[in-house]
N, C-alpha and C positions, 0 to 999 in steps of 0.2 A: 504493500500500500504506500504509494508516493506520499508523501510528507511536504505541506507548504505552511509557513508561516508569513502572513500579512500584517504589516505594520503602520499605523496611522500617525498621528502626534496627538493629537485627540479625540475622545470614542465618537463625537458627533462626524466625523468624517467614515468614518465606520457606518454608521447608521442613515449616511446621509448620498454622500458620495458612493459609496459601495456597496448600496444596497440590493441583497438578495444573493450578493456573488461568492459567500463564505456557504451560506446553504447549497449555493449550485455546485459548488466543489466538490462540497461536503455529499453530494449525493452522486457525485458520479464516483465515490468509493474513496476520495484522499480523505488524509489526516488535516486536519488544516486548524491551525491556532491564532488566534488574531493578538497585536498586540498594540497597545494604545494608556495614555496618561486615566487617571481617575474619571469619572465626571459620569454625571448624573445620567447620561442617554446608556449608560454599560448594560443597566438592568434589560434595558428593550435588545438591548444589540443582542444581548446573549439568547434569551427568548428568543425573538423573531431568527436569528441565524445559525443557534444552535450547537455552537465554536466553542471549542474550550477560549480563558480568554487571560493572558497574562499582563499585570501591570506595569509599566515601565513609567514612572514620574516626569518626565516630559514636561519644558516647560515649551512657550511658542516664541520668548525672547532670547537674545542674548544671554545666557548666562555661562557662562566657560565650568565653572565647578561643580554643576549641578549635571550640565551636560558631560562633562568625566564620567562623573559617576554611571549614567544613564548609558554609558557606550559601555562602561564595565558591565554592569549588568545584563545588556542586552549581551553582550559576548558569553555571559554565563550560562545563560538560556539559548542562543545559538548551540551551543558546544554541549549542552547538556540535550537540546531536543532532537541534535543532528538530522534538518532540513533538507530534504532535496533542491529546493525553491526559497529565498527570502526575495520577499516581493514587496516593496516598499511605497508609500504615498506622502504625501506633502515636505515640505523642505526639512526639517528639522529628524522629521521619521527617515525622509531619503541620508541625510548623511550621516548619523550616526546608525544607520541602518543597516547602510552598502558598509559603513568599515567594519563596523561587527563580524556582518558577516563573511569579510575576506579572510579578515583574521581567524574567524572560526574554521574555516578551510569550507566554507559551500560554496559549489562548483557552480550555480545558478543565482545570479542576481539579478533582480528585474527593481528600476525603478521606475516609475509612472510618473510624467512630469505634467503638471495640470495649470502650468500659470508660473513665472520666474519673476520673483519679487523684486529681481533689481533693477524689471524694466522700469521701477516708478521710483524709483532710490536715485538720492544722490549725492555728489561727491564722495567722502571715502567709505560712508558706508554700502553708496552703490556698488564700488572696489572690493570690498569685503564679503558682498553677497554673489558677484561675481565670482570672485575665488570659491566661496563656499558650492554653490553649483557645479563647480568646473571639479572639485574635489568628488563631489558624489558621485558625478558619470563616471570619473576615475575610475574609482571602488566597485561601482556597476559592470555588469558583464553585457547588459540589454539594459536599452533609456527607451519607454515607449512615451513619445510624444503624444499627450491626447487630441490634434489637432494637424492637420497639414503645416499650416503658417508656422506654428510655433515649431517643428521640425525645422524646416528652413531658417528660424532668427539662431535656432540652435547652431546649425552648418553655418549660416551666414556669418555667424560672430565666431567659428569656430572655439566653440564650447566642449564638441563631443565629437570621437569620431563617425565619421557619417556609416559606418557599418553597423556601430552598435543599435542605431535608429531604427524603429518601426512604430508607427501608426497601425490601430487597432481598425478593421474595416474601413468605416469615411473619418472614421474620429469620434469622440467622447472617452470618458472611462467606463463608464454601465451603460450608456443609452438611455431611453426614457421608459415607463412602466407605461403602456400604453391602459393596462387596464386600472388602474389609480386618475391617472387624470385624461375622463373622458367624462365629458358632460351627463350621460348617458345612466353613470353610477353612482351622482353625489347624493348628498344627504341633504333633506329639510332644515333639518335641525343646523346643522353646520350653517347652510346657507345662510338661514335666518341669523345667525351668532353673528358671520360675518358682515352682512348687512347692518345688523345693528351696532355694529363697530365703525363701519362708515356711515354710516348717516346719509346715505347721498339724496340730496334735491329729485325731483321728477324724471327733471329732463338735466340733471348733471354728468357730465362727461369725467368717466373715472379713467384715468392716468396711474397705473400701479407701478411700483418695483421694489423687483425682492432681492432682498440680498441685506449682509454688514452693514451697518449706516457708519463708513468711514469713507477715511476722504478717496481712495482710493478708487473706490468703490462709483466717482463722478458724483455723489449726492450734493455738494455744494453747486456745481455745476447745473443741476437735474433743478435744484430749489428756485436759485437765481432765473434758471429760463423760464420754469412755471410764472414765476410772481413778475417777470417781464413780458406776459403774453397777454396778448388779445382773449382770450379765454378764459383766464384768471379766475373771471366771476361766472364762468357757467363750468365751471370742472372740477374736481376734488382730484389732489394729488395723496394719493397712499403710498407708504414705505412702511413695508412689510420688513421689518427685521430690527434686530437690537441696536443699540447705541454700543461700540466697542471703544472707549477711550481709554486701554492704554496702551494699541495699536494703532497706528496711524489715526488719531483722533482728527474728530471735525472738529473746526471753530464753535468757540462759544456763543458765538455770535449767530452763525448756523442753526447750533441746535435752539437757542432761545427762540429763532424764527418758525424752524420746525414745531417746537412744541405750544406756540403761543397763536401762531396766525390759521384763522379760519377754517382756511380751503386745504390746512395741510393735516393728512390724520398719519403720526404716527403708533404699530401697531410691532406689540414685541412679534419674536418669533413663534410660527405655530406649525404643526402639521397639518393641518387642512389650507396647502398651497392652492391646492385643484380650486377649491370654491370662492377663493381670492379673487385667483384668475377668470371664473365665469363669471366673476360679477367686473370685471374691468372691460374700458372700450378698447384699452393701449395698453400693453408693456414696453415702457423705457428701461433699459438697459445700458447707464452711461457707465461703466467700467474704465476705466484706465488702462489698464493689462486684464487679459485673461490665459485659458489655455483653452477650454473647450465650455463654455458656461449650459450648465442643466436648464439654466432657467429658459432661452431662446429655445430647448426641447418639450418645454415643460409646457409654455405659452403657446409652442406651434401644433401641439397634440389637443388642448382647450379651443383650436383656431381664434387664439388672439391674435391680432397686430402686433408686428412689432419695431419699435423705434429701436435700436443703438450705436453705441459708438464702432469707429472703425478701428475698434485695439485687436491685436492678434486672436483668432480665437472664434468672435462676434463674426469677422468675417468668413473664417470657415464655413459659418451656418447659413449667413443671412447673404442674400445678393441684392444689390439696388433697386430701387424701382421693379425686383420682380418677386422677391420673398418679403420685404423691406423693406424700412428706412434708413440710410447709414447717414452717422454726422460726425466729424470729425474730433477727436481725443478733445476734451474740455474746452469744444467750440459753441459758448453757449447760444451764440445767435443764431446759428444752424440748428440747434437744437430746438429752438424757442419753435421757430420758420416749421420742425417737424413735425410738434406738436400742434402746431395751428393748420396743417396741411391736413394731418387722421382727422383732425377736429369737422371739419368741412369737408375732405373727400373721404366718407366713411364708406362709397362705395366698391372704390378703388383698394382703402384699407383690407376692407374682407377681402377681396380676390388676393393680395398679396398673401395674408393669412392663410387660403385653401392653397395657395400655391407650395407655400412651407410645410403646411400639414403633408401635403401628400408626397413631398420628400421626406420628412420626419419618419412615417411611419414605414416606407421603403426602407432609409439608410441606418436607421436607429433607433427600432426594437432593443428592448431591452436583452429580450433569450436571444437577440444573435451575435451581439454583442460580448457574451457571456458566454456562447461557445465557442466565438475565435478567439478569445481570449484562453481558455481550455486547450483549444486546438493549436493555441501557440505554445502553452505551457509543455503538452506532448510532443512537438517537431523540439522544442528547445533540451529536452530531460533526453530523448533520442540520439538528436547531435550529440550533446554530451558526455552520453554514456558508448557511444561509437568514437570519441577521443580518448576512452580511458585508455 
């Protein structure tokens, strides 16, 4: 029985990002143990996926002593669980991940790269996350880009070598659950929650996006167009997700805007994304960087609209004027111009939406996703056991 250990930096990517894919493993006959910092989402992870599940204290900042430690350990549990596969996800799992596991002696190293932090870094700590990347592929045996674009900024800046590169099918890391978010299957009850969380007018035009409410994430960008448009007073903007301030925090300034004016509802994080989305006319998506983002899979399976920016990634998914709307990295007058364009041509909106939908559920099923990734894991344990 092949043996794989998956490792997060915290359980919510576990539960969020890779969902369903510890169960999939788990039932075509591996051993598979997931590993990931404390936190509250562990209880579900383990239920719903079924994984044995080890802790590793993981922090998501800088800390140099903490992270010693956290690479000792994980070498302890490598070397004690002897893996066929360490498969790693997000920056901090990928680099104390990939050296662990060199050092343990496993012959299979897969990191998943879903987004590289230093595109929005700068000066020396851009330098430093730079380095710390360029370190992980090192220690890596296979880097699966979750996205075309981002494969190429990888070769382009020569990060990695171009051999160790693949891209899983068209791109993503799981795909989408087509039967979670389908209009077809929500709940009353949910709807109604959500509705009463937004409050929205008659005839008001909802403007949604999900995601971190950090700066990264475009939400200063995303605020100033809304309260700069023609639309203002016939629309509500919702931002679905937490305030993270002690990661790339917003302006104080920002959040006192977000939390004080009118037309803007912010709503902590929830699992019932699906009914978010059927009650929105738009998803904006102003990111800064991405690598493959769930959310434009998530909106085009609900057939929303969607507005976002052109960071690597966004564009993978969305094409001009024919899935979408692109506007350029923290260009809010473009932005303003997109959201006043869905507002007025909601005709034109929805076709671009059926247009994404029915590429969506062509390229990015969640179970096919999840079998070439399988299918990769098998050509890769093969190759390697054919060079012993």
């Amino acid at each position: 029985m092949p043996k794989l250990i998956r490792i997060t930096t915290v359980p919510i990517s576990l539960k969020l990002l890779l969902a369903g894919q510890i169960k999939f493993m788990s039932d075509q006959g591996w051993d598979v143990l997931m590993v990931s910092a404390d936190g509250r989402e562990l209880p579900h992870v383990i239920k719903v996926e079924g994984g044995r599940h080890k802790i590793i204290p993981f922090t998501r900042k800088i800390t140099p002593f903490q992270d010693l430690k956290c690479l000792w350990l994980l070498y302890q549990l490598i070397k004690k669980e002897r893996p066929d596969i360490v498969h790693t996800h997000t920056p901090k799992a990928g680099l104390l991940g990939m050296i662990a596991a060199k050092l343990a002696g496993v012959k299979v190293r897969i990191h998943t790269l879903a987004g590289i932090p230093f595109m929005a870094a700068l000066g020396k700590k851009r330098d430093f996350l730079k380095q710390m990347e360029m370190v992980t592929y090192s220690f890596a045996t296979h880097v699966w880009p979750n996205s075309n674009g981002l494969k190429n900024f990888v070769i382009e800046n020569k990060l990695c070598l171009a051999e160790k590169l693949t891209v899983i099918g068209k791109g993503s890391s799981n795909g989408v659950d087509l039967e979670k978010f389908n209009r077809e299957v929500l709940k009353e009850n949910h709807l109604v929650a959500a509705t009463m969380r937004i409050l929205p007018g008659e005839d008001d035009f909802i403007i949604l996006s999900v995601g971190r409410l950090v700066k990264d994430k475009g939400i200063q960008e995303l605020v100033n167009a809304f309260l700069g448009s023609k639309i203002v007073s016939k629309s509500k903007l919702v931002l679905l997700g937490s305030f993270e301030q002690d990661l790339n925090p917003l302006s104080p300034e920002i959040i006192k805007t977000i939390t004080d004016h009118p037309r803007i509802v912010q709503i902590d994080w929830t699992d019932h994304v699906a009914h978010y989305l059927a009650l929105a006319d738009v998803l904006v998506h102003a990111s800064h960087r991405e690598g493959f983002p769930n959310v434009l899979l998530e909106a085009a399976a609900m057939e929303v609209p969607v507005i976002c920016s052109d960071a690597i990634g966004n564009t993978d998914v969305i094409r001009q004027q024919m899935t979408g709307l692109i506007f350029p990295v923290k260009n809010e007058a473009v932005l303003k111009e997109a959201m006043e364009f869905a507002y007025v041509k909601r005709d034109k909106m929805a076709e671009l939406a059926d247009n994404l939908y029915q590429e969506t559920i062509e390229n990015y099923k969640r179970s096919n996703i999840q079998n070439e990734i399988f299918a990769q894991y098998q050509l890769i344990l093969k190759s390697a056991d054919s060079t012993e």
